[in-house]
C-alpha positions as CSV (number, residue, x, y, z in Angstrom):
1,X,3.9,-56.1,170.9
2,X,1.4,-53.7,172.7
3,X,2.2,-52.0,175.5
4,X,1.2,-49.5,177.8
5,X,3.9,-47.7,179.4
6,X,4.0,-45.6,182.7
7,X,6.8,-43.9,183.9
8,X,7.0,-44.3,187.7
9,X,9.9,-42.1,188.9
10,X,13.3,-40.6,188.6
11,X,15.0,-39.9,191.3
12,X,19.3,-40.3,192.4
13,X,22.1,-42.6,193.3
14,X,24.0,-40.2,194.2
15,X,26.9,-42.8,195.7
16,X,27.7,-43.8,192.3
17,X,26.2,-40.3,190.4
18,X,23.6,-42.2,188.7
19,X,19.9,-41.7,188.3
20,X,17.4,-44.3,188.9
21,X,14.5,-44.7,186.9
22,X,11.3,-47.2,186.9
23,X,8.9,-48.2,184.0
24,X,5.7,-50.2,184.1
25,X,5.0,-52.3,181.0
26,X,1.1,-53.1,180.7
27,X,0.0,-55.1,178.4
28,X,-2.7,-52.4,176.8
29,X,-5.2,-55.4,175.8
30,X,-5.5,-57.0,179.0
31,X,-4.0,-55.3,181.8
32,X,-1.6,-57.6,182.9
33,X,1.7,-56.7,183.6
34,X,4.4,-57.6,180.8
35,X,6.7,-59.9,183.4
36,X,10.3,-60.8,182.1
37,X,10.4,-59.1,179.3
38,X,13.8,-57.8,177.7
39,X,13.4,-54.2,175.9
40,X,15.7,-51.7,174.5
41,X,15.5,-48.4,176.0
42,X,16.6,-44.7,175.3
43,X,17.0,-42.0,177.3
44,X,18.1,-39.0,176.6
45,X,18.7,-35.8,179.3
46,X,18.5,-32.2,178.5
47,X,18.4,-28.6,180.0
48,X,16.3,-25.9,180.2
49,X,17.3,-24.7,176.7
50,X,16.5,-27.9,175.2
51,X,20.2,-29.3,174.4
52,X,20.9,-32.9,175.3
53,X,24.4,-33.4,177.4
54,X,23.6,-37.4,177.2
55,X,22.6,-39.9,175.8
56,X,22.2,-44.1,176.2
57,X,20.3,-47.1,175.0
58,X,20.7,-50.1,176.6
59,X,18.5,-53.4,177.0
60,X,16.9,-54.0,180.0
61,X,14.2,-56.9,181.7
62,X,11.2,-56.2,183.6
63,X,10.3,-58.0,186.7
64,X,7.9,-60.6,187.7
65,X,5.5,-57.4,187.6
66,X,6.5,-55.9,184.6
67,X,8.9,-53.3,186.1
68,X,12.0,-51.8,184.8
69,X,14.3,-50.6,187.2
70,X,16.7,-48.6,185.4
71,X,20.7,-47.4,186.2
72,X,21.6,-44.2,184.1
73,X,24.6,-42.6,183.7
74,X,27.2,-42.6,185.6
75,X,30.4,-40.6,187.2
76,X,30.9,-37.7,184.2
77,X,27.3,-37.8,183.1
78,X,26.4,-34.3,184.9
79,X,30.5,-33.2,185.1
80,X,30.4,-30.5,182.3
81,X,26.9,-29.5,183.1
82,X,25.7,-26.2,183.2
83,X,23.4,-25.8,186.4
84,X,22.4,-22.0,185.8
85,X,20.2,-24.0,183.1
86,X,18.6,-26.2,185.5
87,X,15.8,-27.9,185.5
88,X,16.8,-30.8,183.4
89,X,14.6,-33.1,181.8
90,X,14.5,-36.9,181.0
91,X,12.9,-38.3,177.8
92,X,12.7,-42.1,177.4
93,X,11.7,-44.7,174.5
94,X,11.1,-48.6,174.9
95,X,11.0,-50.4,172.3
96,X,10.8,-47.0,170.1
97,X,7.4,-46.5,171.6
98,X,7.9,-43.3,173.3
99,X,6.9,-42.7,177.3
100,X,7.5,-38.8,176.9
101,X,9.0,-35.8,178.4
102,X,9.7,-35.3,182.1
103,X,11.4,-33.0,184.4
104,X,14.1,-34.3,186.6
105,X,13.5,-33.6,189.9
106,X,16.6,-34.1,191.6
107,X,20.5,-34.7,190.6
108,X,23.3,-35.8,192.0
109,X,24.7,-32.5,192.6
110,X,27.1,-33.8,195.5
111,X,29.4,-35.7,192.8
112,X,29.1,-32.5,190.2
113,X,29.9,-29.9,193.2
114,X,33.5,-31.9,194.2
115,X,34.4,-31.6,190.2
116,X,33.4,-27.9,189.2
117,X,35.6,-25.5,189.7
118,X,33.9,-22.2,191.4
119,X,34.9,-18.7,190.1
120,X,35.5,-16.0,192.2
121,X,35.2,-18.1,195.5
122,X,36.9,-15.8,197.6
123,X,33.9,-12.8,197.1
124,X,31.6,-15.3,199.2
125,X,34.0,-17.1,202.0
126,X,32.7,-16.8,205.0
127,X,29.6,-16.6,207.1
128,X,26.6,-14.8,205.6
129,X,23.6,-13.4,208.0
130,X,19.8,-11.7,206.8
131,X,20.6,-8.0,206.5
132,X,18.3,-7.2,209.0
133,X,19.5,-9.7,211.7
134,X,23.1,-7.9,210.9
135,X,21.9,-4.3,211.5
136,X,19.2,-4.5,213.5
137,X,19.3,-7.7,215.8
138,X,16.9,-6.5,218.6
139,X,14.6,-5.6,216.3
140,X,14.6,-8.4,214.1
141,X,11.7,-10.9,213.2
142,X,11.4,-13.6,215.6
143,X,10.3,-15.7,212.5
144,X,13.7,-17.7,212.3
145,X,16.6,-17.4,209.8
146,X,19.5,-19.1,208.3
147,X,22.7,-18.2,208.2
148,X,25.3,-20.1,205.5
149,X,28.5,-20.2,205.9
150,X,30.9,-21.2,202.8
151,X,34.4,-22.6,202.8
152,X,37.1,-22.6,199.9
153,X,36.3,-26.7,199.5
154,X,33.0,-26.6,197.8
155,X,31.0,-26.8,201.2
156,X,28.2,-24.4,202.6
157,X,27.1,-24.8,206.3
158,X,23.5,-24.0,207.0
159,X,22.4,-23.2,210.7
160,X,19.3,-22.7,210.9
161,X,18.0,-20.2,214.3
162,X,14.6,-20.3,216.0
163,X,13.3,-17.7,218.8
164,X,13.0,-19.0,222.1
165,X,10.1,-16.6,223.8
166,X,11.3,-17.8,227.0
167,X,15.2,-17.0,227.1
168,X,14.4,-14.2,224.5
169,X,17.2,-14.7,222.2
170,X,17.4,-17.2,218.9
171,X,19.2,-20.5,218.5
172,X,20.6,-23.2,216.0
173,X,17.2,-25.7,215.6
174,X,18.6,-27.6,212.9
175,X,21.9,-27.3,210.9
176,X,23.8,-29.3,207.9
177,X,26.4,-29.1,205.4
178,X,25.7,-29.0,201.7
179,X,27.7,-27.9,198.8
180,X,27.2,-25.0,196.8
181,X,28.8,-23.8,192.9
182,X,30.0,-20.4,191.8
183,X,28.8,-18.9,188.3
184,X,29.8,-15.8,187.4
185,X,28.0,-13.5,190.1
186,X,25.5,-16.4,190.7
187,X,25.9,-18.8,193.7
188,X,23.9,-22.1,193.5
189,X,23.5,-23.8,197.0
190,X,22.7,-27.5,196.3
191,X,19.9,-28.7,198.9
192,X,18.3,-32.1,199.8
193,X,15.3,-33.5,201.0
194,X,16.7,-36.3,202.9
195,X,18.0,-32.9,205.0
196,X,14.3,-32.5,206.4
197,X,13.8,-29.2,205.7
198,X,14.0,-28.3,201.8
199,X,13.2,-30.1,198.6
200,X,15.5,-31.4,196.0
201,X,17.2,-28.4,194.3
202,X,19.1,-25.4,195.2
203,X,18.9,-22.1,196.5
204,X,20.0,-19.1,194.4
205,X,22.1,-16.6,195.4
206,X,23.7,-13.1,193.3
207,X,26.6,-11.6,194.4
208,X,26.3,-8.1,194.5
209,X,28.4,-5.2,195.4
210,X,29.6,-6.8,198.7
211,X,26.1,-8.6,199.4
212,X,24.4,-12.1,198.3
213,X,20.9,-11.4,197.4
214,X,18.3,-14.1,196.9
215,X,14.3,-13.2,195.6
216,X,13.4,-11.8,198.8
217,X,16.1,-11.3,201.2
218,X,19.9,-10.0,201.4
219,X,22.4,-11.6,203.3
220,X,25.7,-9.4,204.8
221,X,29.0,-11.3,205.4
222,X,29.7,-11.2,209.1
């Protein structure tokens, strides 16, 4: 059988911690989509250091357009994952016809926050503020800033603060609660698009001697 395949997209279910994933079958002689077809696919997931924490075959039929539409994984898949070795990737086969390599852009990193267990949570309780907002608040940038504030349950709220030029002081524009995981000194806050205001992903933090650092700011605990 000749086929063309495409990979469409990955992205989450994060309800039932699963990832979605679409395939288009193409018939490479004519063009026309392979419609209700039944295949056997593999997928595999790995890190950053190239070692797979799972794999799955199963069989799957396209659509009346020659779409798979995928369900991976499921509750445990990213429980014992290590998310300092993020990104992961996603590698597929159909058929043993390989579709290739590709980075996984986002996980279900609600589920896998409720199930680690942080270390040394009590360094970073508490509301964290931009150094300079902290020391020098009439002097500070009337750029904006965030402020997170973490809790003991796995939960970070963000409050996000705009200037207003005509009361002359900043305020919360936007704010949400996200969940965040403690490595060693390293604190991973785990972000989402459907939040409006970041992408998929997380924002890194380093604990410090007192102080959370990311790449180009520090934050002070109020």
């Amino acid at each position: 059988m000749k086929l063309l395949l495409l990979c469409l997209m990955a992205g989450v279910m994060g309800a039932k911690a699963q990832m979605g994933y679409q395939i288009s079958l193409l018939n490479t002689a004519t063009g026309e989509p392979r419609a209700n077809e039944t295949v056997t696919v593999s997928v595999s997931l790995s890190n950053n250091a190239n070692e797979v924490f799972y794999t799955e075959t199963k069989s799957a039929t396209t659509n009346d357009f020659g779409v798979l539409s995928l369900s991976i994984g499921n509750a445990d898949t990213f429980k014992n994952v290590d998310f300092s070795k993020m990104p992961f990737f996603i590698e597929v086969t159909a058929n043993g016809v390989s579709i290739g390599k590709s980075q996984i852009l986002s996980v279900p990193v609600a589920e896998v926050a409720k199930q680690l267990a942080p270390k040394d949570k009590n360094l970073i309780v508490g509301t964290w503020c931009p150094e300079d907002i902290v020391l020098n608040p009439q002097n500070a940038s009337k750029d904006g800033y965030e402020t997170y504030t973490f809790v003991d349950d796995n939960t970070c709220r963000i409050d996000c603060y705009e200037y207003s030029y005509e009361n002359g002081s900043f305020y919360i524009k936007t704010n949400a609660v996200v969940n965040y995981i403690v490595e060693g000194t390293n604190v991973f806050v785990l972000v989402y698009s459907s939040l409006g205001y970041f992408r998929d992903g997380f924002t890194l933090f380093k604990y410090f001697e007192g102080s959370l650092l990311t790449q180009y700011q520090k934050y002070l605990r109020l």
